[in-house]
C-alpha positions as CSV (number, residue, x, y, z in Angstrom):
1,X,117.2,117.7,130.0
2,X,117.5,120.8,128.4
3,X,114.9,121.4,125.4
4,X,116.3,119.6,122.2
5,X,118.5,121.7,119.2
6,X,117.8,119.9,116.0
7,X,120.7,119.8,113.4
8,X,118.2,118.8,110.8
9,X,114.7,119.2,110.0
10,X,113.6,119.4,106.8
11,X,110.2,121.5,106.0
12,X,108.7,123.0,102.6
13,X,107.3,121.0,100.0
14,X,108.3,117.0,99.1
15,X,108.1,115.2,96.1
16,X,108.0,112.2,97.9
17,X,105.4,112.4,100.1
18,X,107.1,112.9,103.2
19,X,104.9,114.5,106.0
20,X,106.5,117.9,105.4
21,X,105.4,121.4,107.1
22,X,105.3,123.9,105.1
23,X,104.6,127.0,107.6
24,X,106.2,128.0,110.6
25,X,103.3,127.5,112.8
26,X,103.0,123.5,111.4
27,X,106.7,123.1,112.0
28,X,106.2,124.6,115.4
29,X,103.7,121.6,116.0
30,X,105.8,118.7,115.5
31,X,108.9,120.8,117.1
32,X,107.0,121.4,120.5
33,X,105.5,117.4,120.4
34,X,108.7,116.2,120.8
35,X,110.3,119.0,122.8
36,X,112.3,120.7,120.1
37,X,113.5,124.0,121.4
38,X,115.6,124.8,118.2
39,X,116.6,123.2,114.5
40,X,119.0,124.1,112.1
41,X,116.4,123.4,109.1
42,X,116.6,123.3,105.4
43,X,114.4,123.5,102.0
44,X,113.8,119.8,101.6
45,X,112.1,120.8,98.2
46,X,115.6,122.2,97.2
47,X,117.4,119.2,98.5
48,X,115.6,117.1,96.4
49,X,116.1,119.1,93.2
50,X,118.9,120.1,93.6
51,X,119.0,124.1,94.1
52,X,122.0,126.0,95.6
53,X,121.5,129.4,94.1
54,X,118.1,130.6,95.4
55,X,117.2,130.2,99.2
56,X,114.3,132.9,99.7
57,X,112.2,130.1,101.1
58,X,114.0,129.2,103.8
59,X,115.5,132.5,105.0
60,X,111.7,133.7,104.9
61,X,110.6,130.8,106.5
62,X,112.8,131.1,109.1
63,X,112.6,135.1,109.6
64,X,108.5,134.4,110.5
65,X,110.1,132.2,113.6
66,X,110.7,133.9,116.8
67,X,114.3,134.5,117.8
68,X,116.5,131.5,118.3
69,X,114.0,129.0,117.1
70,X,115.0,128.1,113.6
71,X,118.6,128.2,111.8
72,X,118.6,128.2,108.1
73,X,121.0,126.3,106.9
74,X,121.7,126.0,103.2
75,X,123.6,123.2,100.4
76,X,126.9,124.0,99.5
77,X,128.5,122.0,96.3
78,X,132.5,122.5,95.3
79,X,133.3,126.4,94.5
80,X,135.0,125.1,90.9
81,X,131.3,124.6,89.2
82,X,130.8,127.8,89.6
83,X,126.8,127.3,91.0
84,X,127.6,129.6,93.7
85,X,129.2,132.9,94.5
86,X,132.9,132.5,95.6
87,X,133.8,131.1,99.5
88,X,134.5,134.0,100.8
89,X,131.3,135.9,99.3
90,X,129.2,132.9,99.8
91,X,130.0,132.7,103.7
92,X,129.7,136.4,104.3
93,X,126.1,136.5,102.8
94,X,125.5,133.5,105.0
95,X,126.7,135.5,108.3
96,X,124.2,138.4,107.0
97,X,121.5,136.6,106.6
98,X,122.2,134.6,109.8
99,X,122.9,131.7,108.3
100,X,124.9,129.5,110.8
101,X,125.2,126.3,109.3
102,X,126.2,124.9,105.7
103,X,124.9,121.4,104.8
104,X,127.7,118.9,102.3
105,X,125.4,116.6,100.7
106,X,127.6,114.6,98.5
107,X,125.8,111.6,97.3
108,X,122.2,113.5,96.4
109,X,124.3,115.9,95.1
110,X,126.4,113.9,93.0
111,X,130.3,115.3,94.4
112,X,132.8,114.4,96.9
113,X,133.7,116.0,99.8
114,X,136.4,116.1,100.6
115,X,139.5,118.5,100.4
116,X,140.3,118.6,97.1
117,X,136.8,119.1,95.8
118,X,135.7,121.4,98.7
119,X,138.9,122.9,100.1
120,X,138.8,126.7,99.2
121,X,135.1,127.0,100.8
122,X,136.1,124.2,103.9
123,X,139.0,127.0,104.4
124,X,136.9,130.3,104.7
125,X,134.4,128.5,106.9
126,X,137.2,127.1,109.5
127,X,138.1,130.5,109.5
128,X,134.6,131.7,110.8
129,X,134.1,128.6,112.5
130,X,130.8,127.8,110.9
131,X,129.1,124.2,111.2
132,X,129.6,121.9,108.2
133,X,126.9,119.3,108.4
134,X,127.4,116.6,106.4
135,X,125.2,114.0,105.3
136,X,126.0,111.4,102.5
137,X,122.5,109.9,102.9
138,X,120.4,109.5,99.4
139,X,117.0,111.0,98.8
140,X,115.7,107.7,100.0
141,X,118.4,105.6,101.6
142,X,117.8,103.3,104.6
143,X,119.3,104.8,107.4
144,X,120.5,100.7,108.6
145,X,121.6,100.1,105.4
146,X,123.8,103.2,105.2
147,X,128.0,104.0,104.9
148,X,129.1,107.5,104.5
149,X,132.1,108.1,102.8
150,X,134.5,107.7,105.9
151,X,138.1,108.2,103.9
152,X,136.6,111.9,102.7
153,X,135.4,112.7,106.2
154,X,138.4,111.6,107.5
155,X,140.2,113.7,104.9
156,X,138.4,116.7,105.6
157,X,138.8,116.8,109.1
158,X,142.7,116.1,109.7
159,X,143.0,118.7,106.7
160,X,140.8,121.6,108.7
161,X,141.0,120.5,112.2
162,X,139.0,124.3,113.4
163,X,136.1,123.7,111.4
164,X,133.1,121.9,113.2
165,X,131.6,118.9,111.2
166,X,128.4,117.2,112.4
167,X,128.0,113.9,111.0
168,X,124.5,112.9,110.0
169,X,123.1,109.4,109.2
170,X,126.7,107.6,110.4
171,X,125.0,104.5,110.0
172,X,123.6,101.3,111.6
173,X,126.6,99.0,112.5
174,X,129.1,101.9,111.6
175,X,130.7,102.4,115.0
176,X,134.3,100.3,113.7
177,X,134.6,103.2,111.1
178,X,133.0,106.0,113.3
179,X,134.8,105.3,116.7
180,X,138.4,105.8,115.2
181,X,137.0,109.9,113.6
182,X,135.7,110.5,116.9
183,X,138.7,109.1,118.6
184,X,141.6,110.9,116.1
185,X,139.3,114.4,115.2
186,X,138.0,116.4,118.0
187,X,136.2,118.7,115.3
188,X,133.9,115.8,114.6
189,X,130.7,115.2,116.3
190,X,127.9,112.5,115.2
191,X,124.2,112.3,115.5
192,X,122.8,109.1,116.8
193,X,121.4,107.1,114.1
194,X,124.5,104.5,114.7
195,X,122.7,104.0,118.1
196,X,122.3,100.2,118.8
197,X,122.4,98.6,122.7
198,X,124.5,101.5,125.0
199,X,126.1,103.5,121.9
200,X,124.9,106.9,123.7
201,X,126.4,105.3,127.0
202,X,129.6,103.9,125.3
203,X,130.6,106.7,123.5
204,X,130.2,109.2,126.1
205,X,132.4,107.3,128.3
206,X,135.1,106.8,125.8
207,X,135.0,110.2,124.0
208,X,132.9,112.5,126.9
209,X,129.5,114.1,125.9
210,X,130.6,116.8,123.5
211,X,130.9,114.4,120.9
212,X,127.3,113.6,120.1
213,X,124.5,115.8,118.7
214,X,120.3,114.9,118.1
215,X,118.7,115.1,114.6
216,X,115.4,114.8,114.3
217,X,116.1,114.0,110.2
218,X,112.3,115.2,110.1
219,X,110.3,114.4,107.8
220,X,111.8,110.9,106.3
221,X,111.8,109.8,110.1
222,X,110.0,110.0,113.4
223,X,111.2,113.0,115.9
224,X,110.9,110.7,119.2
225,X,113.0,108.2,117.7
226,X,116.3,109.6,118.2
227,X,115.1,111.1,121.4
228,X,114.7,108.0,123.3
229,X,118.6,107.1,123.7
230,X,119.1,110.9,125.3
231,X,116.1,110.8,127.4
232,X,116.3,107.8,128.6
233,X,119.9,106.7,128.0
234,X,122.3,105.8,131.3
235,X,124.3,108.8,131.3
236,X,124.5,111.9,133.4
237,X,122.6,114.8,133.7
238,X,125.0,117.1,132.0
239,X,125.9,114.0,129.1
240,X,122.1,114.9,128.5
241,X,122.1,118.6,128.1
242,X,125.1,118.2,125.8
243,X,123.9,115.7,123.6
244,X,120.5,117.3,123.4
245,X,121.7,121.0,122.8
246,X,124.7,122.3,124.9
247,X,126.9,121.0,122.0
248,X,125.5,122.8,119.1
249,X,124.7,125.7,121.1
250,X,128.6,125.9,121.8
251,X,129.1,125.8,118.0
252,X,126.7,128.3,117.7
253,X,128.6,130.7,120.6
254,X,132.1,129.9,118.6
255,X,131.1,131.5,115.4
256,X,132.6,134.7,114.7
């Protein structure tokens, strides 16, 4: 199995008391425990408070990391508020400062995403092909006890069908409302945390392996956790490599 890409690890300070790591070298620690090659990973201080005009933390953090090891990624919120530069500005800075991902947080956010709200950005990154990863998790939700907003997901994805959405947290006992977005949006991938007995093995053999993606969702959970049903999971060899990096590294390849 190849070494695992993260799509999100959180690091910088909490106010939660989270085991965060807030240097390179201490992320490095938990990444190489659990054989984490690579991570998209984002200011979990700015998540919290709610900060999408400043992100010297992370792109510092992240320029003290050896090539290929750690992808900022950054909060977007709807262009109309006017808390960031325009799309088009926005994404270019981001492809300078090799920023490959955007992260949609809607609920700690407090906006919906969907194409309405989000359209004019969600256009300008289909275009590039850039990564939206969405999460409608709360600071401190319960991953089991969790239901992302599946019409606005839905919604975005028939609207931009180019633009490559990772799902995070889809849920315990979500796979009725997942199955039918993997089934209808080939854009869409999910992370594992609706995994319950075979849902690695089930989905590959209904949708193939390039639908599923790991998240560590460092530091409110436990690395090895999501690990397990890749590792150990009854799929092939290859189902492994994509699920554990081969997919996001293909996002990464696409991005022009």
């Amino acid at each position: 199995m190849l070494p695992l890409f993260d799509c999100e690890f959180g690091v910088g300070l909490t106010d939660f008391g989270y085991p965060v790591t807030r240097t390179p070298a201490e992320a490095f620690a938990v990444m190489d425990r659990f054989g984490i090659g690579s991570a998209f990973v984002y200011d979990r201080h700015a998540h919290e408070a709610g900060v999408f005009d400043r992100f010297d933390f992370i792109l510092d953090f992240c320029r003290e990391a050896p090539p290929g090891r750690l992808y900022p990624a950054i909060p977007v919120v709807p262009p109309a508020t006017g808390e960031q530069p325009p799309p088009a500005e926005l994404v270019e800075w981001c492809l300078a400062n090799g920023i490959r991902a955007v992260r949609a947080c809607p609920n700690v956010h407090n906006f919906i995403c969907d194409s309405f709200s989000m359209g004019k950005l969600l256009e300008v990154l289909e275009k590039h092909r850039m990564p939206l990863i969405h999460t409608s998790m709360r600071v401190q939700d319960h991953p089991w006890l969790h239901e992302p907003a599946w019409r606005d997901l839905h919604d975005v994805a028939l609207a931009f069908p180019r633009l490559p959405i990772i799902v995070l947290y889809t849920g315990m006992l979500q796979g009725r409302r997942l199955y039918p977005l993997l089934e209808q949006c080939p854009n869409v991938l999910a992370d594992l945390t609706c995994d319950s007995f075979q849902f690695v093995e089930d989905v590959v053999e209904r949708f193939g392996s390039g639908k599923l993606v790991y998240a560590s969702h460092f530091p409110t959970e436990d690395p090895g956790l999501y690990r397990m049903p890749i590792s150990h999971g009854g799929i092939s060899e290859q189902a492994r490599d994509d699920i554990a990096a081969g997919n996001v590294r293909r996002l990464l390849e696409a991005i022009r």
